[in-house]
N, C-alpha and C positions, 0 to 999 in steps of 0.2 A: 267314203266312210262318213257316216252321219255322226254330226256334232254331238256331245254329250250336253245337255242341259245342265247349265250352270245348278247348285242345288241352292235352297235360301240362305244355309250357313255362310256360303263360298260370295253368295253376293251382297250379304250382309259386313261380310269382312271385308271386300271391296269399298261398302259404305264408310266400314270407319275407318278403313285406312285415310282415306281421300278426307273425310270429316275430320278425322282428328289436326291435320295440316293446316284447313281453311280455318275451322274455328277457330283453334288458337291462335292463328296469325290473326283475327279478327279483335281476337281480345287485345292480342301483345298491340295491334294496331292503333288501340282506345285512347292509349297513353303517348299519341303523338297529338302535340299540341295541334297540328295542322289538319289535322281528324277530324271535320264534323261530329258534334253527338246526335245535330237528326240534319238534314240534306232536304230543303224542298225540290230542289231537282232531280235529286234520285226519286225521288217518292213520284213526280210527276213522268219521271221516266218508265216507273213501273206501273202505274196506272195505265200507260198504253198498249202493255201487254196483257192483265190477268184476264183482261174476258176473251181469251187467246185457248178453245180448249182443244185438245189436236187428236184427229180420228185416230193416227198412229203416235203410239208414245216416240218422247224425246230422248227416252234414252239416256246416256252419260250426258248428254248435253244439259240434263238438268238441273248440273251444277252451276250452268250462268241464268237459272233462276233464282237458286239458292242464295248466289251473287249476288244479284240485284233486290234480294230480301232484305239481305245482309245491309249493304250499302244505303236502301231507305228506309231501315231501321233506326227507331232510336234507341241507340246505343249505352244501356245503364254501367254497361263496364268502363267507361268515362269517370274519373272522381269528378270531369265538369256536366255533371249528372245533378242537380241540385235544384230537380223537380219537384216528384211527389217523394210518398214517406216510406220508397222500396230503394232498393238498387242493388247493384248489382247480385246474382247468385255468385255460390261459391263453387273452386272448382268440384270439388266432390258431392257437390250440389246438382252440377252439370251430368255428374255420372250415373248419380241416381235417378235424374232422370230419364236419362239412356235405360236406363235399369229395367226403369216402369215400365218403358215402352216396349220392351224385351221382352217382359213377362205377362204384360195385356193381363194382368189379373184385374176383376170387378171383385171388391170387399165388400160385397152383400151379404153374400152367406158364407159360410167359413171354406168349406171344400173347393171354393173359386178362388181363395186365396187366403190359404192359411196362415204363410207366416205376414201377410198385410194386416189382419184379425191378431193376430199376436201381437205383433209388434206396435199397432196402434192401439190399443189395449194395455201396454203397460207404459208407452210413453205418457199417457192420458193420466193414466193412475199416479207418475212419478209428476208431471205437472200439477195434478189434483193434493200431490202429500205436498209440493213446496207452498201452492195456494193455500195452506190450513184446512185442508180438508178433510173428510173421515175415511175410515179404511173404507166405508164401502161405497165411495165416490168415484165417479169415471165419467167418461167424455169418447168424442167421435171427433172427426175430421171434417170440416167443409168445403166448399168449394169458395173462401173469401168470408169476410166478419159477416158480412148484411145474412146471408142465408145463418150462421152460427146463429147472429139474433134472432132471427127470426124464428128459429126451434127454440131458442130459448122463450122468445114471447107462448108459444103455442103448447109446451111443455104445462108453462105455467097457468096458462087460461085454462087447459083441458084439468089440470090438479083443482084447479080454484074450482073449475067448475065441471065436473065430469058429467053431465048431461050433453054437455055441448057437443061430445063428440058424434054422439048419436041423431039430440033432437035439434043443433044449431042452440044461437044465441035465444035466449029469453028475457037478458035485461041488459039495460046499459053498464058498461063496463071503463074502466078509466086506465091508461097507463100513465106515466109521470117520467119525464127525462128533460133533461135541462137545456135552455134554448141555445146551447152550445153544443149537444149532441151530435151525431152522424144521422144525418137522414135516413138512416137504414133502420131507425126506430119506430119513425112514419110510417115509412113502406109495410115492415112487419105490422103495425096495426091495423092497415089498411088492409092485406092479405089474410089478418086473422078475424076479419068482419070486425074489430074496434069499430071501426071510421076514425076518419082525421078528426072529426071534430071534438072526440073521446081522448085523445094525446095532448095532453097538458105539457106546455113548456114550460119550466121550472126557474125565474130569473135568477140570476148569477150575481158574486159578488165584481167588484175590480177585476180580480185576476182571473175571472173566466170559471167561474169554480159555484158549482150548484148552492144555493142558499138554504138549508136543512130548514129552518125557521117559516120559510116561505112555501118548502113542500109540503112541512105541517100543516100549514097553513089553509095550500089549495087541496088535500088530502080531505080534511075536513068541510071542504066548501062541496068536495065534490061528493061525500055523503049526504049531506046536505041538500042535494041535485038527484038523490036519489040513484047514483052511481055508485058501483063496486068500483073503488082502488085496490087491483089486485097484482101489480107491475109497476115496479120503480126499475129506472136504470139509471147506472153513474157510470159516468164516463172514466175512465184513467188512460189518459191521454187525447185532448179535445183535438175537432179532425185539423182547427185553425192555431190556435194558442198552443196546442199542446200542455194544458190543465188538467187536472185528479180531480175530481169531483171529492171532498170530504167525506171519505165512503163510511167511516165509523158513526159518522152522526146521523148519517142517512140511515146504517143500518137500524139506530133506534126507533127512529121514526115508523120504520117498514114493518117492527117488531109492534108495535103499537099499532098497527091497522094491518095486522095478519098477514104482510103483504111479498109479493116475494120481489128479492133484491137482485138483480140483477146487473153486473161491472162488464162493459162493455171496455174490456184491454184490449182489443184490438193491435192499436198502435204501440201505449204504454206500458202493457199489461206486461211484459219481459221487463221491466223496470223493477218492477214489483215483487218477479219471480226470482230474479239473477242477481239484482245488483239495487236492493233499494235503498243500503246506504249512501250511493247517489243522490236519491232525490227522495228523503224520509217521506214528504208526504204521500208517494208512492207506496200505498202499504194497504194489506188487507185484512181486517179483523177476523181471527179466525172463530170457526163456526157461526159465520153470521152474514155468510154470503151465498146465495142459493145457487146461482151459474155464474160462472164467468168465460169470456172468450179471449184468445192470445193470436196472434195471428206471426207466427217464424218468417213469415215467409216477409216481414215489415222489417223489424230492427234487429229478428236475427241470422237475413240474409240466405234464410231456405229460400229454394227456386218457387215462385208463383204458379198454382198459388197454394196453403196449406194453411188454414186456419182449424181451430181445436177449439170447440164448445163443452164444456166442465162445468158437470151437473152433481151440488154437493149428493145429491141420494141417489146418485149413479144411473146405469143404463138401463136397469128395471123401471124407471119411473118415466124413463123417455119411451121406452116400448109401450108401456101401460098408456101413456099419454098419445102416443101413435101409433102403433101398432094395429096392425088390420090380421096378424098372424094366419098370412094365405099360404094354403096348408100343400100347395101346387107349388111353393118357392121356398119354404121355410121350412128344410124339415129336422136341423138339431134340435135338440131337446135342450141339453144343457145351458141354462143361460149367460147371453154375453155371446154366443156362438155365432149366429148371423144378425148382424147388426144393423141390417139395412132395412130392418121393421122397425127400428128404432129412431126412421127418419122419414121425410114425405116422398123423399125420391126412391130410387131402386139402384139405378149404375152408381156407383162410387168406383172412384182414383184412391189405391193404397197411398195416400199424400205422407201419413207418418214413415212412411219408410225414409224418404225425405231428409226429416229431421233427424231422426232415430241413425242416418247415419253418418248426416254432418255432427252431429254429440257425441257420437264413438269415435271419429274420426281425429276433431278437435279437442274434444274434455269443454269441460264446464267453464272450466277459464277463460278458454277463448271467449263464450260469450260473455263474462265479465268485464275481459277486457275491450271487448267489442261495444260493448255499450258506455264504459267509460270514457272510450276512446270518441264518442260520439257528442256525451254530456259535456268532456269536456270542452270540445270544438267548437260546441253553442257558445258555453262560457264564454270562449275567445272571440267569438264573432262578434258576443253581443260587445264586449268590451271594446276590438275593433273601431263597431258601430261608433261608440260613445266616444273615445275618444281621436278618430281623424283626423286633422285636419284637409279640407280641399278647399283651394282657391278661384274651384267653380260651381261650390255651392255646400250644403251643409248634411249632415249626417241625422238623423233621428232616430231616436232605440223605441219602438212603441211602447217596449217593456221589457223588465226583466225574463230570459228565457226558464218559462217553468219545467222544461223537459230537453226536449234534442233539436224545437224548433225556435229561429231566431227571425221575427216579425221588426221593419224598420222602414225608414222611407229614405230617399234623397230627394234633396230638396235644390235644382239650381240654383243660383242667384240673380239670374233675369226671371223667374217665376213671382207674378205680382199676385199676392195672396190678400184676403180677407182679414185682417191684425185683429176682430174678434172674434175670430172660430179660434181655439185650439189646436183641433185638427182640418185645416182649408182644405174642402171638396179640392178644392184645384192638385192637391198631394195626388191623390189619387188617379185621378188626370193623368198625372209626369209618369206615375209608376207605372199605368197601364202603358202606356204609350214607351219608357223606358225596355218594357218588358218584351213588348212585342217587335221591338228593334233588334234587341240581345236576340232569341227565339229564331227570328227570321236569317239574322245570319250566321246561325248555329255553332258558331263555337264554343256555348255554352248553353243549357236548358234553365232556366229560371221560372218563378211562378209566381203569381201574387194572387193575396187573397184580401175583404172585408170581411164587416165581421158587425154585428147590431148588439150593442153593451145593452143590459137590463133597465139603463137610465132611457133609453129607445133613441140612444144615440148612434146613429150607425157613422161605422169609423173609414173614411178613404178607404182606397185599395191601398196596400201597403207590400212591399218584397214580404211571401212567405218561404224561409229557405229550412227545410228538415234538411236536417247533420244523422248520417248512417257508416254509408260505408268508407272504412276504414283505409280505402288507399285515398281520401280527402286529408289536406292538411293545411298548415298553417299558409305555406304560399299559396295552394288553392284558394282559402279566403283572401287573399291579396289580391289576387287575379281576377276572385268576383267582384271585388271593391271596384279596381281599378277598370273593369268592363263597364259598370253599372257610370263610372267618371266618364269614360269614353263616351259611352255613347250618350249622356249629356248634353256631350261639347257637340256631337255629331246632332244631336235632335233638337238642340235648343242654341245653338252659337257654331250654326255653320260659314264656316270659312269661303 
């Protein structure tokens, strides 16, 4: 009697049964101290397999690939995760991505997936009304902030200047963002014919935070040069400091050279949105911000990746600005319907579903408290920081934490420094070299960053540690102190 062919539902249930085991014991795994968060020896174990591709499939046996994914993965479900500025998703996070992948819907056009087009469509609008925005303000999904920007720069060149879109550039053009920005401001001007040489970095004051007075300043120099200023960007949430750019006073300036404003949230932008009695200067003047980006998928723990670009005059002005309305892909009428004319690409990931249903799932509060529980963790690290003591060497706060990140040094005490730098290149030195000690033997991920002040002093490498997810706590900070001691004593006063 001939076998009956498994059908995809019956082996798709096979998949989650067996997945739902692995994974979780994966996560429940995270939280054993003994747990690498990344393994250079798994990593180099699997490298000897994936150029492995096999005429006959492996079958169940696929799971000790899965395995070995697993295993030289780095692991954000770790609170000793204290990398970049993500971590871990959540579990209903985890489902809706199952979800997506279930439904293989592309939100281009509406009939390819309509409740993806719905549902990202009114999330857009309800982050567009908490931003001050107007009712007929709305936003799209991207694949991470740098592409968000980057429509936002294109949106607004093509408004400034709508020839462009037909006859190309005709004249030199200027954008403005401050030398604290995310390089992804670059990129975008380079991709929209700017040139670098057209991106004006904007010097900052102390705390990292764009100089309105100084963009006046170069705004007018760059008329002056025979240049259109027609793009500012402020940062709220800098990729190093974690600083707000002064977006109110920026906004005047922008209003005085026609210019459009643009707040690159990315990181902070949920700051702003959820919880800005937190950190007041986190805040956005309303009607006086033309896009802005938020990226959930950073501080409010949606699955990577999911970023949301909010345009005050909504999605008619992004179609108008991009739109090629190929009449073989687009055929709703009613506007807002296929929304993939409203962007350079074509395939799009329903990513708001994403959010849309860790926020039904959770409520609002959760991310209040989620980000509370973040800001206030800086607090205490930096405090930590400040007040230590260690008997093999000394603690340094770079600064007060402006956001959810905490920038600092260690300093040994066999480390012979320069007594008239401030900050002695040699800091930087220890912390790289502290870092890649930590790193290598993976019981915790750490990172350090520099960073070149507007005086054109560039500052050592210094620990940069963003504070996210909320299974991090006060012994976690103890554990990183006391790692950061250790290996000290290990790199600097071995026995």
């Amino acid at each position: 009697m001939t076998q009956q062919k498994q059908t995809p539902a019956d082996e798709l249930q096979q998949f989650l049964e067996k997945g739902s085991q692995v994974f979780s014991d994966y996560v429940r795994d995270s939280h054993n101290p003994q747990r690498p968060v990344v393994s250079e020896q798994f990593t180099k174990e699997l490298q000897k397999e994936i150029s492995q591709f096999p005429r006959q499939g492996y079958g169940s046996k696929i799971w000790n690939d899965i395995d070995a994914i697993c295993r030289s993965s780095t692991n954000t479900w770790s609170p000793r995760f204290l990398y970049k500025l993500y971590a871990a998703p959540t579990p209903i996070g985890v489902v809706s991505e199952t979800l997506l992948g279930v439904l293989n819907n592309n939100s281009h056009v509406f009939k390819a997936s309509p409740a993806g087009t719905l549902i990202e469509q009114a999330v857009a609008k309800q982050l567009a009304k908490m931003a001050g925005f107007p009712e007929e303000s709305g936003g799209l999904t991207f694949p991470g902030g740098s592409y968000s920007n980057l429509h936002a720069l294109l949106v607004a060149r093509n408004q400034k200047c709508p020839e462009i879109k037909h006859k190309g550039l005709s004249r030199q053009l200027a954008v403005f963002t401050s030398m604290h920005a995310h390089y992804s401001i670059d990129k975008a001007a380079m991709a929209a014919g700017v040139g670098l040489d057209n991106v004006v970095h904007v010097p900052t004051d102390e705390q990292g935070r764009m100089d309105p007075q100084e963009l006046r300043r170069l705004m007018r120099q760059a008329e002056a040069d025979g240049k259109l200023p027609f793009f500012v960007n402020a940062t709220m949430g800098t990729t190093v400091l974690g600083a707000c750019d002064p977006v109110e006073e920026i906004a005047q300036v922008c209003q005085e050279f026609d210019a459009w404003l643009h707040v690159d949230g990315s990181w902070g932008g949920p700051l702003a949105l959820f919880a800005s009695s937190l950190v007041p200067s986190f805040s956005l003047p309303a009607g006086k911000v033309d896009s802005l980006v938020i990226n959930p998928h950073k501080l409010l723990g949606v699955p990577l990746q999911c970023s949301f670009l909010l345009v005050r005059q909504g999605l008619d002005a992004m179609q108008q600005a991009l739109g090629m309305n190929a009449a073989y892909l687009f055929h709703e009428t009613e506007a807002g319907c296929d929304v993939g004319d409203a962007t350079l690409g074509c395939g799009r990931r329903p990513d708001a579903i994403k959010f849309w249903l860790m926020w039904r799932f959770y409520g609002t509060d959760y991310f209040v408290s989620r980000l509370t529980h973040a800001r206030q963790l800086a607090q205490c690290l930096a405090h930590m920081v400040q007040t230590r003591v260690s008997s093999t060497g000394r603690w340094v706060l770079f600064m007060e934490p402006a956001s959810t990140c905490v920038c600092f040094w260690y300093v040994p005490n066999s480390l012979k420094t320069c007594v008239d730098s401030l900050y002695p290149t040699e800091w930087g030195m220890v912390t790289k070299q502290l870092c890649d000690f930590i790193n290598q033997k993976g019981s915790m991920l750490v990172d350090y960053a520099t960073i070149t002040m507007s005086q054109g002093q560039t500052i050592p490498a210094f620990f940069r540690i963003p504070l996210n997810s909320p299974d991090v706590t006060k012994d976690t900070l103890n554990d990183l102190l006391d790692t950061i001691e250790q290996a000290s004593i290990q790199v600097y006063s071995p026995t």
